[in-house]
SEFIZA-3560 file (N, C-alpha, C; in Angstrom, 3 decimals):
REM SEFIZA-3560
<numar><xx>-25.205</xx><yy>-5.511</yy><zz>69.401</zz><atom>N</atom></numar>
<numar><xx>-23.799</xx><yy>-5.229</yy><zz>69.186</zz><atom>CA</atom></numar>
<numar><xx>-23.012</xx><yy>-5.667</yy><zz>70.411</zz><atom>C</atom></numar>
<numar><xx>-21.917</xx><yy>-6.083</yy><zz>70.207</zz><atom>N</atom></numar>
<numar><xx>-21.145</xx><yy>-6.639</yy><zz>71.278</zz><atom>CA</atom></numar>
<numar><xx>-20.538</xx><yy>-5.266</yy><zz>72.051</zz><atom>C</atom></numar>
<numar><xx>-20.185</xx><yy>-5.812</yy><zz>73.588</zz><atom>N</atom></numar>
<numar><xx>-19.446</xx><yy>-4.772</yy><zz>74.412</zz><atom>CA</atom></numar>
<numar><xx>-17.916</xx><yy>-4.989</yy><zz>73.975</zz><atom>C</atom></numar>
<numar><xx>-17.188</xx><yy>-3.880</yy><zz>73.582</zz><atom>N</atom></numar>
<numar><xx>-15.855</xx><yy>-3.533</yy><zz>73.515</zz><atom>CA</atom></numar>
<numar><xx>-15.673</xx><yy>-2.811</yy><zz>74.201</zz><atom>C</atom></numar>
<numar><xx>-14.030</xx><yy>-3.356</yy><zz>74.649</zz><atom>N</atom></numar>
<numar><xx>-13.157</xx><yy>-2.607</yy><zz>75.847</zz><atom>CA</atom></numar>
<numar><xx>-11.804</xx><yy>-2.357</yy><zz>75.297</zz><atom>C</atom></numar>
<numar><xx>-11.372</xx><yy>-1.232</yy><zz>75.466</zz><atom>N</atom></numar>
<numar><xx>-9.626</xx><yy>-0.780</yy><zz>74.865</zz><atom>CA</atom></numar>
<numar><xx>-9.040</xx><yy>-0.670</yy><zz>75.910</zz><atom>C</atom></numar>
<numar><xx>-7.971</xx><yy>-0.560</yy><zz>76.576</zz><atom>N</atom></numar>
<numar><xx>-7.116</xx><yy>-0.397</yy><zz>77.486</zz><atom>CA</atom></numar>
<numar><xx>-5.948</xx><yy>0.459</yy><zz>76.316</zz><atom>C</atom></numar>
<numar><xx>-5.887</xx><yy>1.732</yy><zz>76.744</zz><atom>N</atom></numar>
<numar><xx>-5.010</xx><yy>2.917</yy><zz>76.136</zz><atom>CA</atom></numar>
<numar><xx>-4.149</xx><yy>3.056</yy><zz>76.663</zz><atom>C</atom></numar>
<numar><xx>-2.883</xx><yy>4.087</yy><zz>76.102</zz><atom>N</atom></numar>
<numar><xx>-2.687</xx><yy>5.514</yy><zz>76.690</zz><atom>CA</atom></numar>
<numar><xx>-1.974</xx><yy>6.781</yy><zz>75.481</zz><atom>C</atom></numar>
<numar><xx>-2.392</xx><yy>7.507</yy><zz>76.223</zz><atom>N</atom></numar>
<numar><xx>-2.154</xx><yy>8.581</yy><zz>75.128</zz><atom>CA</atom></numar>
<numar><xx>-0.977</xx><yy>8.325</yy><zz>74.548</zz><atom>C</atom></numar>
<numar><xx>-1.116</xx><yy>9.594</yy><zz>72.962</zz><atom>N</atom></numar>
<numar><xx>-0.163</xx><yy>9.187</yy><zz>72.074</zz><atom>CA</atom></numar>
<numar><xx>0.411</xx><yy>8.236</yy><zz>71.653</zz><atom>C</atom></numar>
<numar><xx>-0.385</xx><yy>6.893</yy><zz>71.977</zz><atom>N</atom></numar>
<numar><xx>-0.617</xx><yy>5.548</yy><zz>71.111</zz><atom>CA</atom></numar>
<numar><xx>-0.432</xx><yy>5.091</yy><zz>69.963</zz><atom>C</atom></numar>
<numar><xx>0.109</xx><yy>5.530</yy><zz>69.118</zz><atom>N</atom></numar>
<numar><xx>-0.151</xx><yy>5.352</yy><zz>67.438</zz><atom>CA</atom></numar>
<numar><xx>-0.840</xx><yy>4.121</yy><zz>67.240</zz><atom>C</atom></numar>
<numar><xx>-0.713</xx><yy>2.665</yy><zz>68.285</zz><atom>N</atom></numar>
<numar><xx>-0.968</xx><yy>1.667</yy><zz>68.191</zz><atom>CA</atom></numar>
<numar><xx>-2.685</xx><yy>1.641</yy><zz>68.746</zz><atom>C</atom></numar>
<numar><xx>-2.929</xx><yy>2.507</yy><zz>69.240</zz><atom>N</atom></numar>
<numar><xx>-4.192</xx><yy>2.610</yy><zz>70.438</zz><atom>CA</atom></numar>
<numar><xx>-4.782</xx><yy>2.795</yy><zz>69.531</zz><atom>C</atom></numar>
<numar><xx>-4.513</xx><yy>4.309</yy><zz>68.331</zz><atom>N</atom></numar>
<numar><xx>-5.144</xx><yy>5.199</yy><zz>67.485</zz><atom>CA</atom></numar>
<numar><xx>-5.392</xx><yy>4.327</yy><zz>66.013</zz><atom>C</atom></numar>
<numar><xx>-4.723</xx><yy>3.328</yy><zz>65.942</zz><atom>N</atom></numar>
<numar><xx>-5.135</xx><yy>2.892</yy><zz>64.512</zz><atom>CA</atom></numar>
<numar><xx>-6.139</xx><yy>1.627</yy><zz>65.045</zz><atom>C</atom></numar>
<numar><xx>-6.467</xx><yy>0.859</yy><zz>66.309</zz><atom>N</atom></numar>
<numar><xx>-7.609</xx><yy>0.194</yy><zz>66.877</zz><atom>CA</atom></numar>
<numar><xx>-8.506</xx><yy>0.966</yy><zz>67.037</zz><atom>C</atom></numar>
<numar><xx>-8.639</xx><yy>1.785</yy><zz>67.792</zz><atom>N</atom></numar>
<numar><xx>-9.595</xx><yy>2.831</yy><zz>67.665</zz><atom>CA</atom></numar>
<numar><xx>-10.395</xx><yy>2.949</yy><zz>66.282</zz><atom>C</atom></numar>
<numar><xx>-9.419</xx><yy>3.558</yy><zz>65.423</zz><atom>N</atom></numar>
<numar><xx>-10.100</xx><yy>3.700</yy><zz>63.725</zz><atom>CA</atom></numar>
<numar><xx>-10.543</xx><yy>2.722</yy><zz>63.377</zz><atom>C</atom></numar>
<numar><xx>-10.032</xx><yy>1.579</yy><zz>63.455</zz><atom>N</atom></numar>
<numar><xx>-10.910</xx><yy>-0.104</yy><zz>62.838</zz><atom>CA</atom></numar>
<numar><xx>-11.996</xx><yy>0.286</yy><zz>63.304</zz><atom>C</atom></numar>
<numar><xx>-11.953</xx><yy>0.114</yy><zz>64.780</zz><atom>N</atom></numar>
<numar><xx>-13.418</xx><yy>-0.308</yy><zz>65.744</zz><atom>CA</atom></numar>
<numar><xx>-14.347</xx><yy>0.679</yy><zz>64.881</zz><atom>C</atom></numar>
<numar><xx>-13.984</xx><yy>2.094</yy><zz>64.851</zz><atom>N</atom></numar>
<numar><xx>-14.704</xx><yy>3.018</yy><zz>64.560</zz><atom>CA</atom></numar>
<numar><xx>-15.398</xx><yy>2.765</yy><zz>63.025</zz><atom>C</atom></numar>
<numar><xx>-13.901</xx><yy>2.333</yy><zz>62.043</zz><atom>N</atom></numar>
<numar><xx>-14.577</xx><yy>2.176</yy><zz>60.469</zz><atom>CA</atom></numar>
<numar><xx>-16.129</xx><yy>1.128</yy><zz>60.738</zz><atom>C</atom></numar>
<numar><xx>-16.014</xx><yy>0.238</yy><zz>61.786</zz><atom>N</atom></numar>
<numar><xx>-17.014</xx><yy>-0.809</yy><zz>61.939</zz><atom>CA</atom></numar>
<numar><xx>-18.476</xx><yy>-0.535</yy><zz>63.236</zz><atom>C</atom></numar>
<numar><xx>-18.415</xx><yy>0.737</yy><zz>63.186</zz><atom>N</atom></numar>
<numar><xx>-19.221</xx><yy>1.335</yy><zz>64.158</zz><atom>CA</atom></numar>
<numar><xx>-19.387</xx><yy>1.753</yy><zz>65.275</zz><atom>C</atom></numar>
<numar><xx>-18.609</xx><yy>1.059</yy><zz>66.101</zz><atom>N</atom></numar>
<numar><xx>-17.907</xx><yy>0.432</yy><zz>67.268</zz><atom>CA</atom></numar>
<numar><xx>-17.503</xx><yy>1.600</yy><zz>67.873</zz><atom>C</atom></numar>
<numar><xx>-18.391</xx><yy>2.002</yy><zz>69.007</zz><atom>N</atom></numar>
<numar><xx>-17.325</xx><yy>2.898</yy><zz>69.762</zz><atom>CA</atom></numar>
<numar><xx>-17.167</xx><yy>2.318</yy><zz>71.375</zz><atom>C</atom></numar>
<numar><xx>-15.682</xx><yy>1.887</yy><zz>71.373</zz><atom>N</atom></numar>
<numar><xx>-15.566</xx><yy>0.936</yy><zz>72.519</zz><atom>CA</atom></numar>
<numar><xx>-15.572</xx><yy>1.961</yy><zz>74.145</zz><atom>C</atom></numar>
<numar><xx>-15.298</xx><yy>1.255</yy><zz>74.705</zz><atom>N</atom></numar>
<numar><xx>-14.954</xx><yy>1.237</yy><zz>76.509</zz><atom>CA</atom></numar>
<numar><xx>-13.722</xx><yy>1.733</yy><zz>76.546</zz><atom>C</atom></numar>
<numar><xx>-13.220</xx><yy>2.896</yy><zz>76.691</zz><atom>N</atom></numar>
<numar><xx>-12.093</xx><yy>3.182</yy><zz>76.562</zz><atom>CA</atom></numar>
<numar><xx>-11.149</xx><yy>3.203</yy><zz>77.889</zz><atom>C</atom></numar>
<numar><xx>-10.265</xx><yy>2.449</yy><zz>78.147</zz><atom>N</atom></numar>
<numar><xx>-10.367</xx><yy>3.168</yy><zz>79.493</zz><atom>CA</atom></numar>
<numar><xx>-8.623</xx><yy>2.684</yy><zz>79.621</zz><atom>C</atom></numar>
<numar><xx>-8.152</xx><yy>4.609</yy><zz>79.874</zz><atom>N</atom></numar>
<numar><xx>-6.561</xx><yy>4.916</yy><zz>79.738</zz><atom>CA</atom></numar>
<numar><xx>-6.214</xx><yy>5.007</yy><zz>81.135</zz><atom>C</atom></numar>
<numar><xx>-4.683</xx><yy>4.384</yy><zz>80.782</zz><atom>N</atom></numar>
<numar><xx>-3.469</xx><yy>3.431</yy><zz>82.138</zz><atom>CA</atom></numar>
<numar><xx>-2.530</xx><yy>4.429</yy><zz>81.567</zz><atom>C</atom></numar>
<numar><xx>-2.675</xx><yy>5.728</yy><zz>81.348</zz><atom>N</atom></numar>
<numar><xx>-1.235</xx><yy>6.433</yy><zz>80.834</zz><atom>CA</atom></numar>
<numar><xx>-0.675</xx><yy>6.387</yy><zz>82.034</zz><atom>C</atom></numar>
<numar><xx>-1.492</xx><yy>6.624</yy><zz>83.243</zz><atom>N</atom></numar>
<numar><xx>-0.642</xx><yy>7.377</yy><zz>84.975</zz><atom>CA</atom></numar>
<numar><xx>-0.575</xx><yy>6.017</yy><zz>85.490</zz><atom>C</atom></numar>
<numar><xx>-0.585</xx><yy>4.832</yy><zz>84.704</zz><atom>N</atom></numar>
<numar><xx>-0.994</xx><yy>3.915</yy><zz>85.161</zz><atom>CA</atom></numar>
<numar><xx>-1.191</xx><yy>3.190</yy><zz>86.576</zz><atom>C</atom></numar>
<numar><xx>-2.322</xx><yy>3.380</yy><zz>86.938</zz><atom>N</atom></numar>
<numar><xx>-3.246</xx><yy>3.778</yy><zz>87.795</zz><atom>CA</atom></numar>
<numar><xx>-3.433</xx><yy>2.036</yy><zz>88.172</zz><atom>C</atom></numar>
<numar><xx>-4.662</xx><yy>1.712</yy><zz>88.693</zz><atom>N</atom></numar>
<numar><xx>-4.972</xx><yy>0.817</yy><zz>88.862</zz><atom>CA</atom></numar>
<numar><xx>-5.733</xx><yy>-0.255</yy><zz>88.644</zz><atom>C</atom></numar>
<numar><xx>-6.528</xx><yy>0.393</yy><zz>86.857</zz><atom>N</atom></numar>
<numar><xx>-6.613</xx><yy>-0.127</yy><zz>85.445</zz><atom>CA</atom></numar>
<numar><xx>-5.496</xx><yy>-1.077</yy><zz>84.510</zz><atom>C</atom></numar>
<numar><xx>-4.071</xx><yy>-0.825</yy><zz>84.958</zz><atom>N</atom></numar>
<numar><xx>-3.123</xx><yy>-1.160</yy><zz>84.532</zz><atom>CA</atom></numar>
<numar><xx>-3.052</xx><yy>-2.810</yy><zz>84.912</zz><atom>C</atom></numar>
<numar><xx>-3.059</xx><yy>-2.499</yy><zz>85.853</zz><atom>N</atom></numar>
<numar><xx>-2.738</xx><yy>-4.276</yy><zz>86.954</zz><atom>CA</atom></numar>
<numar><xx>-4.080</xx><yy>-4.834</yy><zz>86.407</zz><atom>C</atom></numar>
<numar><xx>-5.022</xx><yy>-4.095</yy><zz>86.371</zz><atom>N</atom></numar>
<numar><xx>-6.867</xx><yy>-5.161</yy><zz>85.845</zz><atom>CA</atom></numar>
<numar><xx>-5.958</xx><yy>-6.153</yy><zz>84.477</zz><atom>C</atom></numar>
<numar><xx>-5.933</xx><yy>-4.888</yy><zz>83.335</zz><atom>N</atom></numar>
<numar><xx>-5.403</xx><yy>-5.066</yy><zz>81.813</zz><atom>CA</atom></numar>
<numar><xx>-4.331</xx><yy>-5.865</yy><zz>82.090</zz><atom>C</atom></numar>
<numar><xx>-3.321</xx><yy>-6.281</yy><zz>82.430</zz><atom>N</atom></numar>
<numar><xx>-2.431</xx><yy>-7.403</yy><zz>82.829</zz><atom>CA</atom></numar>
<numar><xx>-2.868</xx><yy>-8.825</yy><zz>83.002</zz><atom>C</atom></numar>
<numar><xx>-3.788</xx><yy>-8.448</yy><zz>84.026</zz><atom>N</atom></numar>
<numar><xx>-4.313</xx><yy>-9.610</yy><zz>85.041</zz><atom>CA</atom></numar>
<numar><xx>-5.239</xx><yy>-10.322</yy><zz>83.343</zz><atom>C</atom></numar>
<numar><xx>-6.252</xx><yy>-9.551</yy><zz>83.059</zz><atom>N</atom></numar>
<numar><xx>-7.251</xx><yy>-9.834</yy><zz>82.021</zz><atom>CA</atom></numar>
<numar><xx>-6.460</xx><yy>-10.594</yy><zz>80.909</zz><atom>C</atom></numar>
<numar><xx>-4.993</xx><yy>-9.530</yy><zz>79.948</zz><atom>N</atom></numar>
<numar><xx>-4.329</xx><yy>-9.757</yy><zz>78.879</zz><atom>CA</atom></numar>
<numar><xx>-3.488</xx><yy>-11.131</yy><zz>79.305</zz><atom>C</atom></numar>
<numar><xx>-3.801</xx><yy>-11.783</yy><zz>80.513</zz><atom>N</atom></numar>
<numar><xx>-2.727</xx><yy>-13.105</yy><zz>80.998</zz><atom>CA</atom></numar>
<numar><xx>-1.115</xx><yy>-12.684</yy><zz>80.534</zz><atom>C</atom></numar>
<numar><xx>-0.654</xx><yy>-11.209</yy><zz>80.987</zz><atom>N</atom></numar>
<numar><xx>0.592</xx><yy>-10.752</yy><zz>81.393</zz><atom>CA</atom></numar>
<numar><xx>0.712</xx><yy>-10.044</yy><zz>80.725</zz><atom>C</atom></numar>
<numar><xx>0.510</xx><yy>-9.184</yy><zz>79.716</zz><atom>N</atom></numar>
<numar><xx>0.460</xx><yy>-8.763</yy><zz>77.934</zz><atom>CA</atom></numar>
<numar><xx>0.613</xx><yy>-7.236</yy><zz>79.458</zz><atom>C</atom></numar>
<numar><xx>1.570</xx><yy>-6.562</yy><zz>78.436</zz><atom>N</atom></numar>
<numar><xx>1.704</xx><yy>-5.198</yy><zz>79.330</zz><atom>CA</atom></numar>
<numar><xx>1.633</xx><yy>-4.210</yy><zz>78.239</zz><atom>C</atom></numar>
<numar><xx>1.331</xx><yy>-4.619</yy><zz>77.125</zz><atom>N</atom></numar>
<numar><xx>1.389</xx><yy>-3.361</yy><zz>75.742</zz><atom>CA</atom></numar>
<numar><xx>0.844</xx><yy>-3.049</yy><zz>75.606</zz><atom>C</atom></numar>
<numar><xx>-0.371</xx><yy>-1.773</yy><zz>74.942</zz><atom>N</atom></numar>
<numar><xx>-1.192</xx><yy>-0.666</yy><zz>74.705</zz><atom>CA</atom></numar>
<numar><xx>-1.321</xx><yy>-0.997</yy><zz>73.140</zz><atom>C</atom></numar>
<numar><xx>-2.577</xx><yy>-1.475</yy><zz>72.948</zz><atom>N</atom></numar>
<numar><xx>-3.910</xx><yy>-1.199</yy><zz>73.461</zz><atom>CA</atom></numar>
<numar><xx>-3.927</xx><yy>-2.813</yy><zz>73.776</zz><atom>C</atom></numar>
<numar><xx>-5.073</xx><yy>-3.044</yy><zz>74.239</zz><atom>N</atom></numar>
<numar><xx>-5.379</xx><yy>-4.339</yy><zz>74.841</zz><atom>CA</atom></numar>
<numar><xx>-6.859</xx><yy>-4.408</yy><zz>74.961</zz><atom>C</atom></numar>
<numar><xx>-7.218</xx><yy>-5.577</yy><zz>74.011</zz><atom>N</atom></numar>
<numar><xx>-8.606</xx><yy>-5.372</yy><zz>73.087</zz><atom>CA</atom></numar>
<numar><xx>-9.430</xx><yy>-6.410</yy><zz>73.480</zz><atom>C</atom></numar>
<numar><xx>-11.122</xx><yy>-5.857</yy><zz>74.178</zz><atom>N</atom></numar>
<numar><xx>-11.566</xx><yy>-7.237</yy><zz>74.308</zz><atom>CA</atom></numar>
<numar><xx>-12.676</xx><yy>-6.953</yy><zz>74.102</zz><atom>C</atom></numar>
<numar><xx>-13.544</xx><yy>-8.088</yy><zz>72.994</zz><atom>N</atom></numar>
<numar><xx>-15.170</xx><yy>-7.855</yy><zz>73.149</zz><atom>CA</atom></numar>
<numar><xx>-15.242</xx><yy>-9.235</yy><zz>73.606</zz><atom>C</atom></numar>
<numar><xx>-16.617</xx><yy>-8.515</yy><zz>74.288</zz><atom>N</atom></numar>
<numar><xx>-17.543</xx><yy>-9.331</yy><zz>75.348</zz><atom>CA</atom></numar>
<numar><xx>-17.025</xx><yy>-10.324</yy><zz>76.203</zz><atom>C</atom></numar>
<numar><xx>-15.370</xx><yy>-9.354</yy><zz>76.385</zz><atom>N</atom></numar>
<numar><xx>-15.093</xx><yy>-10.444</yy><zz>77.808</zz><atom>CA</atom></numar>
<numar><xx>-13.817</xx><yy>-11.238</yy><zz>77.104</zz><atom>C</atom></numar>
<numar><xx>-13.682</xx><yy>-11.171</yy><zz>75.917</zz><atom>N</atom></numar>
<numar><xx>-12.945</xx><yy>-12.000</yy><zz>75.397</zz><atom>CA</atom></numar>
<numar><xx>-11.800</xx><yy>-11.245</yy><zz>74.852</zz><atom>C</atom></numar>
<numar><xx>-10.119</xx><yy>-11.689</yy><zz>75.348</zz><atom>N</atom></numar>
<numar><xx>-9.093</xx><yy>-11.077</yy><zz>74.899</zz><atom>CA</atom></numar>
<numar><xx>-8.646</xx><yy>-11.480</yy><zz>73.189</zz><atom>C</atom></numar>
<numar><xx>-9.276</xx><yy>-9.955</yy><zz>72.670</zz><atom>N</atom></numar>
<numar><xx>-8.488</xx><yy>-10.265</yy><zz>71.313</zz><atom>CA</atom></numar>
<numar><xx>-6.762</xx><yy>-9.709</yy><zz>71.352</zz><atom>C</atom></numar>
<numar><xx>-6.564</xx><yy>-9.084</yy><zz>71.604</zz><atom>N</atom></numar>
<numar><xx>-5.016</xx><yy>-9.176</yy><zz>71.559</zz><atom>CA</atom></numar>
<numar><xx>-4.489</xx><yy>-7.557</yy><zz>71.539</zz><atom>C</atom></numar>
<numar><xx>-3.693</xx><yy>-7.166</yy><zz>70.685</zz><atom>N</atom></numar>
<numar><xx>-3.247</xx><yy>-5.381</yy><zz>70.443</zz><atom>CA</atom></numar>
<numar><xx>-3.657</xx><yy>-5.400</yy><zz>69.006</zz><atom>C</atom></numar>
<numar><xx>-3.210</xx><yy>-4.198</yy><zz>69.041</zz><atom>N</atom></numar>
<numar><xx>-3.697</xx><yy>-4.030</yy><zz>67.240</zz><atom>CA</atom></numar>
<numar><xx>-3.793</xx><yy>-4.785</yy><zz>66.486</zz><atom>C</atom></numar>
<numar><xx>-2.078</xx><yy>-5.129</yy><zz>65.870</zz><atom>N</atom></numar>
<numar><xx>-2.055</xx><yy>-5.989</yy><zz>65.112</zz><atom>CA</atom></numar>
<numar><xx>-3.146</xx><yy>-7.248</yy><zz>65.328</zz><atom>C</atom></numar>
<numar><xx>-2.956</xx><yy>-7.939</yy><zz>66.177</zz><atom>N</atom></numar>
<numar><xx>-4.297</xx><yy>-9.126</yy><zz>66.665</zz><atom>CA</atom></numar>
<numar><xx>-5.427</xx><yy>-8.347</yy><zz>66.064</zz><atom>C</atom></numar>
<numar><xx>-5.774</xx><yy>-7.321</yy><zz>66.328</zz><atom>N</atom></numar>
<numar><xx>-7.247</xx><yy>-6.958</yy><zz>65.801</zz><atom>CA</atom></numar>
<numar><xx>-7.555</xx><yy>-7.238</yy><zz>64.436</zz><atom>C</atom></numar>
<numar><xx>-5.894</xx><yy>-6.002</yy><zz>63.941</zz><atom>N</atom></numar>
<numar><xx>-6.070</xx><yy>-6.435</yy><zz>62.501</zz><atom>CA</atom></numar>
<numar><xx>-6.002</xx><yy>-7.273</yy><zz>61.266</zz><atom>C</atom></numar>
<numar><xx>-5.640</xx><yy>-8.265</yy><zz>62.054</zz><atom>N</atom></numar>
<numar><xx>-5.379</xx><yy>-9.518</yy><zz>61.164</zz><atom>CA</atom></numar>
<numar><xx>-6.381</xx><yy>-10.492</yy><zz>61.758</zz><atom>C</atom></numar>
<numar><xx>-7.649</xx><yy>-10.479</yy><zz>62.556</zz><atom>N</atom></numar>
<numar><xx>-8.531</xx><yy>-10.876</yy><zz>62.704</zz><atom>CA</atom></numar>
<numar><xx>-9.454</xx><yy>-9.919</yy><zz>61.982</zz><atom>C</atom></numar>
<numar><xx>-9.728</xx><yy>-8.836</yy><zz>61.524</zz><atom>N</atom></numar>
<numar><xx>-10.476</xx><yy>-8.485</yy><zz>60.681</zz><atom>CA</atom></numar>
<numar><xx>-10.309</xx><yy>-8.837</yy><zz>59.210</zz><atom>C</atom></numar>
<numar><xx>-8.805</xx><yy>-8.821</yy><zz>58.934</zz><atom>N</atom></numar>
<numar><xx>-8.380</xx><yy>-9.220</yy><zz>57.859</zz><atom>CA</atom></numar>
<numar><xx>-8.803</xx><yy>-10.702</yy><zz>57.285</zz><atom>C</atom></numar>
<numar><xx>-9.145</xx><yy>-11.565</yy><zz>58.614</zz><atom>N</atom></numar>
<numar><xx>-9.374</xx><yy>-13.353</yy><zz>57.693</zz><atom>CA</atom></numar>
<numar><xx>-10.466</xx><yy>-12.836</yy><zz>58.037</zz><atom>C</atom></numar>
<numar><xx>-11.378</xx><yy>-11.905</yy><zz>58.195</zz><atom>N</atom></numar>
<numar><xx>-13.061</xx><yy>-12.043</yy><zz>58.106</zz><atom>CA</atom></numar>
<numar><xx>-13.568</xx><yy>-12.703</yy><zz>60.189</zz><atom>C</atom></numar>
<numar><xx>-12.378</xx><yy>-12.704</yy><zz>60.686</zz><atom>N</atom></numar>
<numar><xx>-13.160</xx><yy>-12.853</yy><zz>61.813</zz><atom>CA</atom></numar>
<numar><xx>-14.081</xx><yy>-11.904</yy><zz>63.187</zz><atom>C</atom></numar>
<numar><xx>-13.493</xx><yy>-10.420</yy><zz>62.746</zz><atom>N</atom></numar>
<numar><xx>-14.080</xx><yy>-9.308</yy><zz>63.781</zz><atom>CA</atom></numar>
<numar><xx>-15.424</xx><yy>-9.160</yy><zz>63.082</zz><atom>C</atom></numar>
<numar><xx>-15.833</xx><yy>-9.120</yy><zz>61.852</zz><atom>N</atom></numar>
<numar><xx>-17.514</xx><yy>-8.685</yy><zz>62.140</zz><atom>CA</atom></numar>
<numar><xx>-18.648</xx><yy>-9.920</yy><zz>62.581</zz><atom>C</atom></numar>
<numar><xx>-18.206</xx><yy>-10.823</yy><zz>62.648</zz><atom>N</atom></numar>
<numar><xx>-18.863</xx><yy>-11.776</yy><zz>63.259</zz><atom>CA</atom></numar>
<numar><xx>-18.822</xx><yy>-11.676</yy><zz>64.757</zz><atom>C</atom></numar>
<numar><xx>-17.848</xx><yy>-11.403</yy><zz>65.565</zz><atom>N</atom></numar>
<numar><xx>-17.298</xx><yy>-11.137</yy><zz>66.893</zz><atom>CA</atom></numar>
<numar><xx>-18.422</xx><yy>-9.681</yy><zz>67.369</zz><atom>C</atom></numar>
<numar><xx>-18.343</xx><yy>-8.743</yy><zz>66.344</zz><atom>N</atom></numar>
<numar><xx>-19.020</xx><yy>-7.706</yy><zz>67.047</zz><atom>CA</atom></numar>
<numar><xx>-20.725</xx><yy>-7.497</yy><zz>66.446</zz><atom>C</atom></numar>
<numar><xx>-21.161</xx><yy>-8.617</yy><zz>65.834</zz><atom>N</atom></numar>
<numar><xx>-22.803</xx><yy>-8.747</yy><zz>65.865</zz><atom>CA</atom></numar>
<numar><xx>-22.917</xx><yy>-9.755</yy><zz>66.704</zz><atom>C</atom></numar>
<numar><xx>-22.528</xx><yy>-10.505</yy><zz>67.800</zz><atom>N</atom></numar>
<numar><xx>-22.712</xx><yy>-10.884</yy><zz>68.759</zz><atom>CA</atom></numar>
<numar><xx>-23.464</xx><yy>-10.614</yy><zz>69.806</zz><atom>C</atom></numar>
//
């Protein structure tokens, strides 16, 4: 199974419906919350190539995008190939 990473922060609605995908698909990612945004924040920037929005999604190293990105890569059939990797 591939490594997944989320970049959060609480009360997300956007965090919380990536979360549920990952989860409908087994997936329990790397969670790791920038609410106090701390110095996780500047990583998730640096990583997202400037992207400052919540959640910020990557397996195995690779930036899939925020939600929406997730979910419309699951939608053409491309996330379960991504996470049997």
């Amino acid at each position: 199974m591939a490594h997944v990473e989320i970049y959060t922060k609480a009360f997300c609605p956007y965090c919380t419906r990536a979360k549920a995908l990952l989860a409908s698909k087994g997936v329990a990612p790397q969670e790791h919350d920038i609410s106090m945004d701390g110095p996780q924040r500047q990583e998730m920037i640096q990583r997202a190539h400037g992207r400052t929005t919540v959640p910020q999604i990557f397996i195995d190293g690779k930036h899939i995008g925020g939600s929406d990105d997730l979910a419309a890569l699951n939608a053409r059939g491309g996330l379960d190939p991504l996470l049997a990797a």
